[in-house]
PLY file of the C-alpha trace (Angstrom):
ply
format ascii 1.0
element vertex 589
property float x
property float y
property float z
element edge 588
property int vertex1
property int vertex2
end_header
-27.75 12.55 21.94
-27.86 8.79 22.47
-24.75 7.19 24.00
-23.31 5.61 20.69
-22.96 9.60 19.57
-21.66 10.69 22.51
-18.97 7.86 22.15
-18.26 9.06 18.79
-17.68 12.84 19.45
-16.37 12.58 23.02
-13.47 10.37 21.25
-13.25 12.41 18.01
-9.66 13.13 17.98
-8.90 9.30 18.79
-10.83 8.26 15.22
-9.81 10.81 13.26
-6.06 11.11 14.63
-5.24 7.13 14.25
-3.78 7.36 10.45
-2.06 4.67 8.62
0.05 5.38 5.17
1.10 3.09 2.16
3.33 4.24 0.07
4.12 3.76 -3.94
7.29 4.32 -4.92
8.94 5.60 -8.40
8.01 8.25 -10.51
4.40 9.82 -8.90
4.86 8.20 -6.06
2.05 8.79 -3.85
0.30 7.73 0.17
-2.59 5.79 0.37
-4.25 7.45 3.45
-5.69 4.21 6.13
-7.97 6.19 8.08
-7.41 3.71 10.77
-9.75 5.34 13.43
-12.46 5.84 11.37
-12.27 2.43 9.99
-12.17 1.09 13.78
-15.38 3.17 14.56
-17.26 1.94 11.34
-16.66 -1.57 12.48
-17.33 -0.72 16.45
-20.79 0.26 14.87
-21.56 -2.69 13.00
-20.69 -4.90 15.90
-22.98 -2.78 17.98
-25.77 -3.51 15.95
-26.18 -6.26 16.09
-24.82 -7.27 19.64
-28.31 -4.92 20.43
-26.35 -2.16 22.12
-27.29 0.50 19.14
-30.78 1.55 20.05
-32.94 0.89 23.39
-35.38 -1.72 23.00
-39.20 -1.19 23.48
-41.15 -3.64 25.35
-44.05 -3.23 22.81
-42.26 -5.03 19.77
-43.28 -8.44 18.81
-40.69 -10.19 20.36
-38.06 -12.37 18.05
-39.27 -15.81 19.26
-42.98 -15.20 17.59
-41.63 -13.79 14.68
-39.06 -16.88 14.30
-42.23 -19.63 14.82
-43.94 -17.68 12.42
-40.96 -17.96 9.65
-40.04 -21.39 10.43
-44.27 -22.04 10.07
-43.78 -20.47 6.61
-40.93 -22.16 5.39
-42.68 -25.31 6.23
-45.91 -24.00 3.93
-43.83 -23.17 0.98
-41.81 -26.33 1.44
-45.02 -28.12 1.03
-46.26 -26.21 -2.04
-43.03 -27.13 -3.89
-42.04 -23.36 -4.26
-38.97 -23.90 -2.11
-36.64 -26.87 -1.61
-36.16 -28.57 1.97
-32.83 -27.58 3.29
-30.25 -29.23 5.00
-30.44 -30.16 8.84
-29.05 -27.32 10.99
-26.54 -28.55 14.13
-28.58 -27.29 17.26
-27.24 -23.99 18.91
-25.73 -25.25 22.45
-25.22 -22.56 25.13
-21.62 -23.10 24.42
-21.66 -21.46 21.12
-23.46 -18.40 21.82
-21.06 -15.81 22.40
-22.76 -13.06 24.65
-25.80 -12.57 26.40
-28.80 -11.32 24.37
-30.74 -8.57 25.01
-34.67 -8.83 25.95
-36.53 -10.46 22.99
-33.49 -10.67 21.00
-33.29 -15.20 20.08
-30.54 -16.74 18.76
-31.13 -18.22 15.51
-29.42 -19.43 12.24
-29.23 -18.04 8.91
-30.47 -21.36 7.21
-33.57 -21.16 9.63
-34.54 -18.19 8.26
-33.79 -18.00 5.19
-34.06 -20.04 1.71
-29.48 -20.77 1.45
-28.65 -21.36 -2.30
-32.16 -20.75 -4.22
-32.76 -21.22 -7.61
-34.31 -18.46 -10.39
-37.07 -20.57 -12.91
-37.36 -18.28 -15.64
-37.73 -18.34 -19.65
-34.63 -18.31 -21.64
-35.11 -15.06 -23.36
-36.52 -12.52 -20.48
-33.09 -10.20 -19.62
-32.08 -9.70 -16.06
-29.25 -8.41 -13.95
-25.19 -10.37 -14.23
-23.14 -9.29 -11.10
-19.76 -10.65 -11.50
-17.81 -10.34 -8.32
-16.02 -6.91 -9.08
-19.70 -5.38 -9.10
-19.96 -6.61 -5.74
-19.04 -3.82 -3.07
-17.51 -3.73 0.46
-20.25 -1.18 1.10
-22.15 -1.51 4.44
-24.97 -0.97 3.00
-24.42 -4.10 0.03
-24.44 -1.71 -2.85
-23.95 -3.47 -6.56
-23.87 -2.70 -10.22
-24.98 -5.09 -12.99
-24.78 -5.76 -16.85
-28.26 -6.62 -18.48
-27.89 -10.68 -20.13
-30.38 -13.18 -21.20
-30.96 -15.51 -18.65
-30.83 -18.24 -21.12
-26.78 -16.61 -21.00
-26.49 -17.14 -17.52
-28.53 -19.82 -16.25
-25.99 -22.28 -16.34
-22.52 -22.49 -14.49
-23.15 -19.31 -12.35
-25.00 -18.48 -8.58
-28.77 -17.30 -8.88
-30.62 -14.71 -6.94
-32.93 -12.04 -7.03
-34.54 -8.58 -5.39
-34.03 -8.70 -1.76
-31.62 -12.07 -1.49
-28.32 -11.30 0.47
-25.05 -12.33 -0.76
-22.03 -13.00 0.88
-18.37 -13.38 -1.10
-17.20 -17.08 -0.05
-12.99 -16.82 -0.93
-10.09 -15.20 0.00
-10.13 -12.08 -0.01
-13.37 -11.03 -0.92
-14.73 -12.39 2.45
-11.72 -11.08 4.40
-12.59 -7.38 2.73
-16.70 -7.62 3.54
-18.02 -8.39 -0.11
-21.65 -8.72 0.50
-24.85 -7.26 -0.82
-28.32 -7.04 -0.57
-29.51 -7.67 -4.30
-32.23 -4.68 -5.78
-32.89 -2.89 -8.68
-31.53 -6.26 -10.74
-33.29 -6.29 -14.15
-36.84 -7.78 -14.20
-36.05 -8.86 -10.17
-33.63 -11.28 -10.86
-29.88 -12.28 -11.49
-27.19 -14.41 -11.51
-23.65 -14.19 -11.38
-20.09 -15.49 -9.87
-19.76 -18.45 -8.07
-17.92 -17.17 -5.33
-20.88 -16.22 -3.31
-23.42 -18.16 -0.90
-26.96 -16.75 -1.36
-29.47 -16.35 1.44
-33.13 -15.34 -0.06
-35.16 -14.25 3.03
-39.41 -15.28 3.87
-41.50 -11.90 1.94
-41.87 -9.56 5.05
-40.32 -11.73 8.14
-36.66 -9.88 8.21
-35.28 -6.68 6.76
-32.56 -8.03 4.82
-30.20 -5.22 5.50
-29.93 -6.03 9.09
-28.79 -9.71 7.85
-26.41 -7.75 5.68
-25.15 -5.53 8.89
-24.75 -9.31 10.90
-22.61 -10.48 7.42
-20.20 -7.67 7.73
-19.76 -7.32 11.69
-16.54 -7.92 12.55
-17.29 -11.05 15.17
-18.94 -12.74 11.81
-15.52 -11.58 9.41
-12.65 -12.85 12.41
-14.58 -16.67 13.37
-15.54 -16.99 9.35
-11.78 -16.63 8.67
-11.17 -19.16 10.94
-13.55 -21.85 9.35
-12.07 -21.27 5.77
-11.09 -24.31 3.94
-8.84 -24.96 1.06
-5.12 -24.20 -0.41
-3.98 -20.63 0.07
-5.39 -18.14 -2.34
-8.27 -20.58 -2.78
-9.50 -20.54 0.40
-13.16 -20.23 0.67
-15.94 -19.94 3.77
-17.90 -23.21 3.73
-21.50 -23.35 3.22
-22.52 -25.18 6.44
-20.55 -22.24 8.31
-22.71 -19.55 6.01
-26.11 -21.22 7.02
-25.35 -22.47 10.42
-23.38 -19.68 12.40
-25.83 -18.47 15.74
-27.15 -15.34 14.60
-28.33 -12.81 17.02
-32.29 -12.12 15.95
-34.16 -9.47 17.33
-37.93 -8.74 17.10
-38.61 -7.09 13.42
-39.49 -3.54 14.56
-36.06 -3.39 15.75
-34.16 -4.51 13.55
-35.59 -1.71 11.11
-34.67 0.87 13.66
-31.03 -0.41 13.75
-30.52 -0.38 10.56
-31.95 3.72 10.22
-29.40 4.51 13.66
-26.59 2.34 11.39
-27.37 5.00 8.50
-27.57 8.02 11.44
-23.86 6.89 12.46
-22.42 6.09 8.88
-23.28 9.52 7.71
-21.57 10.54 11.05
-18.34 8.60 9.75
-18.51 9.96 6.44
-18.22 13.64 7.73
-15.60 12.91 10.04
-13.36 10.74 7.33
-13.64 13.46 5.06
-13.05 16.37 7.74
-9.94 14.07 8.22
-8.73 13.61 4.68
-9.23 17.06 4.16
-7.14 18.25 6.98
-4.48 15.71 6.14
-4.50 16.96 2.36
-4.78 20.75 3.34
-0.96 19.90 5.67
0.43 17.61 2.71
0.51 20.65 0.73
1.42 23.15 2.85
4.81 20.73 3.89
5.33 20.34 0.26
4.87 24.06 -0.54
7.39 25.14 2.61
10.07 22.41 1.37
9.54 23.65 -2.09
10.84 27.35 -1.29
13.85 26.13 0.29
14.90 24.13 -3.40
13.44 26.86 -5.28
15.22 29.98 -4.08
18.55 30.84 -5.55
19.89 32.90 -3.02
21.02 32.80 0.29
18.52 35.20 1.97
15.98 33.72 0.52
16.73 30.39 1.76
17.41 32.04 5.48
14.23 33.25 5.37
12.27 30.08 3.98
14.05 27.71 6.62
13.02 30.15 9.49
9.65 30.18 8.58
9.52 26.05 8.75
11.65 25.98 12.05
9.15 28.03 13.56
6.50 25.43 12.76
8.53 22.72 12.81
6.31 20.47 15.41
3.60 20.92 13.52
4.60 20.62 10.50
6.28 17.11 10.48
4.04 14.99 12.90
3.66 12.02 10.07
6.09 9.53 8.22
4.69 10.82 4.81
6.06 14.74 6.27
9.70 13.12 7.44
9.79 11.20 4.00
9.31 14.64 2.30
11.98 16.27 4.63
14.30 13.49 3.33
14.23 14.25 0.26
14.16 17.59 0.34
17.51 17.28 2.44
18.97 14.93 -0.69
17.97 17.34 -2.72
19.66 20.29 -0.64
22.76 18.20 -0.59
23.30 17.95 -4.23
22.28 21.46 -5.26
25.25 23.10 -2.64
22.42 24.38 -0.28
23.50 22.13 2.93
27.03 23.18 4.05
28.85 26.63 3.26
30.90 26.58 0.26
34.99 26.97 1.57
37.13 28.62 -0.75
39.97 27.02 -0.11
38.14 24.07 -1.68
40.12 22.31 -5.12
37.39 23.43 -7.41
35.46 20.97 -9.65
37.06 22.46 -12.46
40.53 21.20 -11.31
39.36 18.04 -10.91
38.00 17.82 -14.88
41.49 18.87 -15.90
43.16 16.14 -14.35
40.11 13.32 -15.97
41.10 15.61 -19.26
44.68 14.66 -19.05
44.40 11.15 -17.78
42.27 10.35 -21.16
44.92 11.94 -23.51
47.74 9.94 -21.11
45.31 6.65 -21.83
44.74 7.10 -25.10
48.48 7.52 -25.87
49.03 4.54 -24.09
46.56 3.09 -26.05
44.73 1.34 -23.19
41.21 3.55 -24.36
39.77 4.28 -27.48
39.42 7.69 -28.25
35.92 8.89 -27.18
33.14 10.45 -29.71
32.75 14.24 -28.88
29.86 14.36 -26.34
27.32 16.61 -27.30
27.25 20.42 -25.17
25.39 20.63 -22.10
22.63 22.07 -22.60
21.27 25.52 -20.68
17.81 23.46 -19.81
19.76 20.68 -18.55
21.71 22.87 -16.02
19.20 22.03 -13.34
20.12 25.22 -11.54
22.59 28.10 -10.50
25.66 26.06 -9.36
27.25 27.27 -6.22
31.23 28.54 -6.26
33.38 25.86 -7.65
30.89 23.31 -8.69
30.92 22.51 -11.99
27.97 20.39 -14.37
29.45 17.40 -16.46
28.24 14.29 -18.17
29.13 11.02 -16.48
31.11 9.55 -19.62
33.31 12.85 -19.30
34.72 11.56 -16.40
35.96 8.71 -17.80
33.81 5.84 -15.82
34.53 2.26 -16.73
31.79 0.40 -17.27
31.64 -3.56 -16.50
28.18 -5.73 -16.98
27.88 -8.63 -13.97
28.41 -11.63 -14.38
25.59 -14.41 -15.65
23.45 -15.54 -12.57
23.58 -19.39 -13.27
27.11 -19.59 -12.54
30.02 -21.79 -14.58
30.46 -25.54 -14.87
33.95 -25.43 -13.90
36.17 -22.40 -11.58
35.78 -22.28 -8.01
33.24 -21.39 -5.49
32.58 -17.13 -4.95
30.33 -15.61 -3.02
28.10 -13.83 -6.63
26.52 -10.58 -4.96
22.84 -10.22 -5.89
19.96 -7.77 -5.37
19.48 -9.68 -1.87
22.70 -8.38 -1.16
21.99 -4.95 -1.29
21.06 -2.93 1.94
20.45 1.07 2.32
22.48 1.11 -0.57
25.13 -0.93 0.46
26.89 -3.97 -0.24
26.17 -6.62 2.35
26.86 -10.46 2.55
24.79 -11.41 5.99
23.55 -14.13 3.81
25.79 -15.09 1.00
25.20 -17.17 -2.22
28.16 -19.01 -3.85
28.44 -20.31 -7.51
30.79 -21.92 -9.63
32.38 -18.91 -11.30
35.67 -19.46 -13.83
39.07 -18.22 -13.03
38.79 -15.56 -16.03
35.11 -14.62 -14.58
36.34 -13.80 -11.15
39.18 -11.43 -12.34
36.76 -10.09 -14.81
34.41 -9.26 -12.18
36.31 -8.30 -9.23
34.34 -5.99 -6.63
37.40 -2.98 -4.86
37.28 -0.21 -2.53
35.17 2.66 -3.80
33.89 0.44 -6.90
29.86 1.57 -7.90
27.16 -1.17 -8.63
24.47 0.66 -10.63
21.37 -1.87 -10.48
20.69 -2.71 -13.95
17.39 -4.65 -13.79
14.48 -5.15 -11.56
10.62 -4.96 -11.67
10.43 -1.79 -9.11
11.13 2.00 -10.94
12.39 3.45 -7.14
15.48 0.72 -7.25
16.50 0.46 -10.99
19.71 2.67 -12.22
20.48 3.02 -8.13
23.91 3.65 -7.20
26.02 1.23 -4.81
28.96 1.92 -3.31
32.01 -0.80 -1.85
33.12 0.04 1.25
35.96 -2.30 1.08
37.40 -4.46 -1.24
35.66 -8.07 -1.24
35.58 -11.64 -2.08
33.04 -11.88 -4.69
31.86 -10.77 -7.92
28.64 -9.24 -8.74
25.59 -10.92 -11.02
24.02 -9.55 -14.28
21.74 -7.36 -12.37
24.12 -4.65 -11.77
26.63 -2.71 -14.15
30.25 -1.69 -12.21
31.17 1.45 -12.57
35.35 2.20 -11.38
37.12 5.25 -12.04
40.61 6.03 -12.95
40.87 9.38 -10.53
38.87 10.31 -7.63
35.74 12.22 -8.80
33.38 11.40 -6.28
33.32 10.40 -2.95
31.21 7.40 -3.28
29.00 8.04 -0.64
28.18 11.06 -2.07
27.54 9.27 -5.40
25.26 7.16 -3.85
22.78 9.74 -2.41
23.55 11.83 -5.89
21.84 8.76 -7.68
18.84 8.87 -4.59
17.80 12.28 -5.19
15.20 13.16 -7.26
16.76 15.55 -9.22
18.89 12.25 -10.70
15.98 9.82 -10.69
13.87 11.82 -12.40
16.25 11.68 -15.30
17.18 7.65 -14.76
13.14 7.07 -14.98
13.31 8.77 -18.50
15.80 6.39 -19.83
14.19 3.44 -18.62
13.51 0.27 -21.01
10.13 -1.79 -19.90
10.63 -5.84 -20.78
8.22 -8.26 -19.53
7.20 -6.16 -16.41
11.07 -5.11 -15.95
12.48 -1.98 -16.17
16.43 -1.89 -17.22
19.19 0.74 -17.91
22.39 0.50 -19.70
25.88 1.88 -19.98
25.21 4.58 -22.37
21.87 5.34 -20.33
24.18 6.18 -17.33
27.00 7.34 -19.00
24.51 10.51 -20.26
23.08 11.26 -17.02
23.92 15.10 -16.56
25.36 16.02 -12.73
27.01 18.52 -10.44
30.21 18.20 -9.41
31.20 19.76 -5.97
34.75 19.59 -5.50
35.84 16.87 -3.28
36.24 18.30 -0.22
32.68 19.72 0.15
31.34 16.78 -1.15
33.03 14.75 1.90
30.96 17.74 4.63
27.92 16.88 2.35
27.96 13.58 3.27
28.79 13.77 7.26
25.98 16.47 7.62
23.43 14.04 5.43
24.30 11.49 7.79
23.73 13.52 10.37
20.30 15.08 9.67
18.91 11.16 7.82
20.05 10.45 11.62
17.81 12.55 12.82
15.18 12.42 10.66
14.81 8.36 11.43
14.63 9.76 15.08
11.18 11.98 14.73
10.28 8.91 12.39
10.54 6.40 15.52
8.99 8.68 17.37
5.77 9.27 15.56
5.61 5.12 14.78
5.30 5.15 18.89
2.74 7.55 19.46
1.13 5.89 16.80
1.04 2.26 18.35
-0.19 4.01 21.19
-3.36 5.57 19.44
-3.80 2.39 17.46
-4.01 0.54 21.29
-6.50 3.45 22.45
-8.68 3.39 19.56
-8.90 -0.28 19.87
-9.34 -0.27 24.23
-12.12 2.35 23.23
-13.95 -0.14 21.16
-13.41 -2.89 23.40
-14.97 -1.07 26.08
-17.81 -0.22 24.27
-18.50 -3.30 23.08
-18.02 -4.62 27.08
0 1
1 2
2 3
3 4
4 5
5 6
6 7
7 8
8 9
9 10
10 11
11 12
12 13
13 14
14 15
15 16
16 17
17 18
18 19
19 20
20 21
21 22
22 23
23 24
24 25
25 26
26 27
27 28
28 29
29 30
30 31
31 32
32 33
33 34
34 35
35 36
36 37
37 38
38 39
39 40
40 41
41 42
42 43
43 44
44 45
45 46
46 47
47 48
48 49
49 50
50 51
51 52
52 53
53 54
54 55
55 56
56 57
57 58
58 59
59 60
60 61
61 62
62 63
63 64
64 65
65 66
66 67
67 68
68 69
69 70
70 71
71 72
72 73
73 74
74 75
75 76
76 77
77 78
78 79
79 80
80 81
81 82
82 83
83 84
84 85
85 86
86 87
87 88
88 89
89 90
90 91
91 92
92 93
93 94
94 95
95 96
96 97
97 98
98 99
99 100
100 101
101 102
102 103
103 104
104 105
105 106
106 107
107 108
108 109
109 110
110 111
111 112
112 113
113 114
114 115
115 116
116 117
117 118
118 119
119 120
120 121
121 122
122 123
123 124
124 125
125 126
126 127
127 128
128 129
129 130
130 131
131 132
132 133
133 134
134 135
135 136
136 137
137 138
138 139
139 140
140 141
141 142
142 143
143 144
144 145
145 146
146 147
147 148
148 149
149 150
150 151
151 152
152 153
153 154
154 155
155 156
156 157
157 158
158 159
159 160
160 161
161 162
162 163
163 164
164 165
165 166
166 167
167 168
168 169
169 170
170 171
171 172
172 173
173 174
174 175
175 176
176 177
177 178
178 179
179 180
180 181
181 182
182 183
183 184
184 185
185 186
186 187
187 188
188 189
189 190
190 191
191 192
192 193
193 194
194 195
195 196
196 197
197 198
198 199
199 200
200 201
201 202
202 203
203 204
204 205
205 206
206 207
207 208
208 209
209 210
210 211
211 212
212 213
213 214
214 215
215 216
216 217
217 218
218 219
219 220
220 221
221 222
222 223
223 224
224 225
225 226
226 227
227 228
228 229
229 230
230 231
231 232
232 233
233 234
234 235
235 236
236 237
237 238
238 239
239 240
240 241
241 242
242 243
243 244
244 245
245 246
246 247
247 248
248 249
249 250
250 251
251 252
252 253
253 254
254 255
255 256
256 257
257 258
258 259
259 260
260 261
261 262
262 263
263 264
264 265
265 266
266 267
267 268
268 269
269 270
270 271
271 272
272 273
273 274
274 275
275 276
276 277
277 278
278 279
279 280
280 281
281 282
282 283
283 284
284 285
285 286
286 287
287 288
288 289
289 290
290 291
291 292
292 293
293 294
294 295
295 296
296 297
297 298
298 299
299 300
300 301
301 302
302 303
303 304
304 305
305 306
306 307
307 308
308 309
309 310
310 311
311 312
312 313
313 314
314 315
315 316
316 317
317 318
318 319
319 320
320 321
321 322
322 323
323 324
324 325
325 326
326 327
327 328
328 329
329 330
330 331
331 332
332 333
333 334
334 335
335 336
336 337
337 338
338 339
339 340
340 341
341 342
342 343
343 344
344 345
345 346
346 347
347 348
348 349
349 350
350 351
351 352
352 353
353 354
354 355
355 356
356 357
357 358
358 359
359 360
360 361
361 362
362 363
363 364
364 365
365 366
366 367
367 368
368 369
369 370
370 371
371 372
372 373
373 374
374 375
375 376
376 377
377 378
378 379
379 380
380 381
381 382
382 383
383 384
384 385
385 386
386 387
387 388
388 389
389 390
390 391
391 392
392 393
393 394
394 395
395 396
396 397
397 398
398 399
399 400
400 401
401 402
402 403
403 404
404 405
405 406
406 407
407 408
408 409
409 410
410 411
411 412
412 413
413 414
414 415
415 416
416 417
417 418
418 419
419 420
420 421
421 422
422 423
423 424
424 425
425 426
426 427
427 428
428 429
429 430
430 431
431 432
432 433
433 434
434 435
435 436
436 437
437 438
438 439
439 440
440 441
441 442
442 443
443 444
444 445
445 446
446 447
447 448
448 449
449 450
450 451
451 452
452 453
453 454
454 455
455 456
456 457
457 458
458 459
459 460
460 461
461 462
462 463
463 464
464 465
465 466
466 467
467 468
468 469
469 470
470 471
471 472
472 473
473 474
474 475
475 476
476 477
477 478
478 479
479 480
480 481
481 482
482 483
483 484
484 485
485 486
486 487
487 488
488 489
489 490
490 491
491 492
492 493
493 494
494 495
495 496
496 497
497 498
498 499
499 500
500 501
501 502
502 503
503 504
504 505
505 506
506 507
507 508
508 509
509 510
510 511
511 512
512 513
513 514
514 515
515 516
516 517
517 518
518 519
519 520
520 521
521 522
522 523
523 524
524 525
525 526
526 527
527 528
528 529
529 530
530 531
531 532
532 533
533 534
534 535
535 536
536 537
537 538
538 539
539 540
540 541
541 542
542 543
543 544
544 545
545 546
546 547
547 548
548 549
549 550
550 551
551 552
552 553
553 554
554 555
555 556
556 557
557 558
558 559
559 560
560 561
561 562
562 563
563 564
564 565
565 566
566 567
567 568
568 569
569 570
570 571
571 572
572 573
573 574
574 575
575 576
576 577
577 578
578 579
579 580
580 581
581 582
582 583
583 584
584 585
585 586
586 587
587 588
């Protein structure tokens, strides 16, 4: 076992432990595993390669110098036989731009020395070859592409041409960034052409194997200076040719190079094993956290749940070691909370059903009065949308039973006359909050800013947005404020205390609520909206008010601690991101 392997398994739980997530939000939302180790050691491989620290050299290869006189000798022939045109002058490489020490009949060279940069195909109109447009290209080390089969007459014009065995490298942002580059075979009839976003390198027959070229294009000392010689506006920005053609490029003797690129293979294959070990292992404790939290929602009685949340405490350190595992424990605890699973029912609790009476005779008092309109008959809950057995004195109601007044915000662009208001807006909104750290103030009319008047224990449901996860959220007022509220949110005030507003607001954030908010959604011009009668239909449970105040505290609590583990784990992880990256600085020395 050579001493690249031994680095590799004597560090194994470094790569495959260093884990990054991304996460989409909304309705399937799903993590985007980073193997972050893995991805460190693919690149600490790479820049191995061709540093010469891969594979031993052997003192019986034709060293690099020869086999660079004999190329440039070459070049020079075919120059002078018209069958390749005379390239630009190449900047000499000074001592002060080589950036290590080479080993023993390694040379330092240039891409443009070697190579034809930019050639051109000279073929009949009608024979068919290969049409790589840039999404064909991969970010494969090994320069894998697809193709679609044109007439070169097609294609001739207006796009980049190459053929078998040319190496191509993606030129702008962020193709380059992400290690587009291929080495072109199996094109139809030998020969292609497609975007313009790539410089072209077409190598001397038999001097170079083009893969270790490719291997030199995607090291990461090549990706981090080329980034630094882009040029252009952002998200136009492009590597220049001159940098492509010029850039001291470590050469070593042919015989070599062919071995690294076989010990490159050796070590990918390596990677892929361990990445998928990895994956698999994450995967295989995704669902077993997901199966655990599931019994604890699932079971109906209280044994049951005794005996599923014993079962994860006993595992509880190994069971939530990642954000994506807290995350899950979040919501499991919202979820807890609104189905009367988190704190003890008290009978000495008001029940819910106390509390409908009271909404029941405040309508018929307000209609009477005349100050509402007497409400259609809302149609019977329905058995399936009783999401489950309600615990003592809870009861199930639709929103518009409890007699919610509904207020659309006011227009975004302001009025030409009133006086100046601080006009709450998305920006404003903060762990489901109201907040004015950074105020806006419009215009608004007199009329306007009675109309849309923010109190104590008022709701802002967000109307609008492009996201699913924040669309039909609930926000609560703390306090009554100076300022009114845009067109992106719908105020919702009640007559009696229903809800504790804080409980509202995680009602609306579990998933047994969202779920049913991301069936009503509208989709406008990439926007999703809801509407009064959207939320005034939701179905929910009602705890009386009492336990829905200890719901809230011990939510508080257990988020509280949750976002503790959560810090926790995002500081061990810094820590194995810094060792995986120490590990590959020392090996590269």
């Amino acid at each position: 076992m050579d001493s690249v392997e031994k680095l590799i398994t004597d560090n194994i739980d470094i790569w495959s432990s260093v884990v990054k997530a991304k996460t989409t939000v909304g309705r399937g939302s799903s993590k985007k595993i980073d193997l972050y180790g893995i991805k460190k050691l693919r690149e600490l491989i790479l820049e191995l390669a061709v540093r010469g620290l891969l594979v031993l050299q052997d003192a019986n290869d034709e060293p690099a110098s020869i086999l660079l006189k004999k190329i440039i000798s070459e070049k020079a022939k075919l120059l002078k036989e018209g069958k390749i045109k005379k390239q630009k002058t190449l900047s000499l490489i000074g001592n002060d731009t080589k950036p290590f020490e080479l080993p023993v009949n390694w040379v330092w060279t240039q891409l443009g020395q070697i190579t034809e940069i930019a050639p051109r195909n000279n073929l009949d109109d009608d024979i068919e070859v290969g049409f790589v447009p840039m999404p064909m290209v991969s970010t494969s080390y090994k320069g894998d592409h697809e193709q679609e089969v044109k007439s070169w007459g097609e294609i001739k014009k207006g796009y980049t041409h190459f053929a078998d065995g040319d190496i191509a490298l993606a030129k702008i942002t962020p193709c380059f960034e992400n290690s587009k580059a291929s080495v072109f075979k199996g094109l139809k009839n030998g020969f292609g052409a497609g975007t313009t976003e790539l410089h072209v390198a077409r190598p001397i027959q038999d001097t170079i194997d083009p893969l270790f070229v490719l291997l030199y294009l995607k090291a990461p000392m090549f990706l981090e200076k080329g980034k630094t010689k882009m040029t252009g506006s952002a998200g136009q920005k492009r590597v220049p040719s001159d940098f492509f053609s010029s850039n001291p490029m470590p050469f070593p003797p042919l015989a070599e190079q062919q071995r690294i690129v076989a010990k490159v293979d050796d070590l990918m294959a390596l990677c892929d094993q361990l990445e998928q070990q990895t994956e698999n292992s994450i995967s295989a404790h995704q669902i077993l956290v997901q199966a655990l939290l599931s019994t604890l929602t699932n079971t109906s009685e209280r044994e049951g749940f005794n005996q599923a949340w014993a079962r994860i405490a006993e595992h509880f350190d190994t069971l939530f070691i990642t954000e994506w595992s807290i995350d899950q424990l979040k919501q499991t605890i919202l979820q807890l909370a609104v189905m009367g699973k988190l704190v003890p029912q008290n009978p000495k609790d008001e029940p819910a059903s106390k509390l409908l009476q009271k909404i029941a005779a405040e309508k018929d008092k307000l209609i009477k009065e005349g100050r509402i309109k007497k409400q259609k008959t809302l149609p019977p809950i329905l058995d399936d949308e009783k999401p489950y057995k309600l615990p003592q004195g809870w009861e199930v109601t639709r929103l518009d039973e409890l007699l919610p007044e509904f207020q659309n915000g006011a227009s975004s662009r302001g009025d030409s006359h009133g006086k100046e208001i601080v006009v709450i807006r998305l920006a404003d909104i903060s762990n489901w909050r109201v907040s004015l750290d950074e105020p806006r103030h419009l215009m608004i009319a007199e009329s306007s800013i009675t109309k849309y008047s923010l109190q104590k224990d008022d709701v802002l449901i967000i109307r609008v947005n492009g996201s699913a996860n924040i669309v039909g959220r609930f926000v609560f007022c703390e306090k009554d404020l100076d300022a009114i509220y845009c067109d992106h949110f719908i105020r919702m005030r009640f007559p009696l205390t229903v809800f504790s507003p804080e409980y509202l607001s995680l009602l609306g954030s579990s998933k047994l609520v969202r779920s049913r908010i991301e069936d009503m959604f509208v989709s406008t011009a990439g926007q999703k909206t809801v509407n009064q009668k959207h939320i005034g239909s939701l179905v929910l449970t009602l705890p009386p008010l009492d336990e829905q105040k200890r719901i809230v505290v011990k939510v508080e609590e257990l988020m509280v601690f949750c976002d503790t583990i959560k810090a926790n784990i995002n500081t061990a992880k810094i820590t194995q991101l810094r060792l995986a990256d120490a590990v590959s600085e020392q090996a590269i020395g």
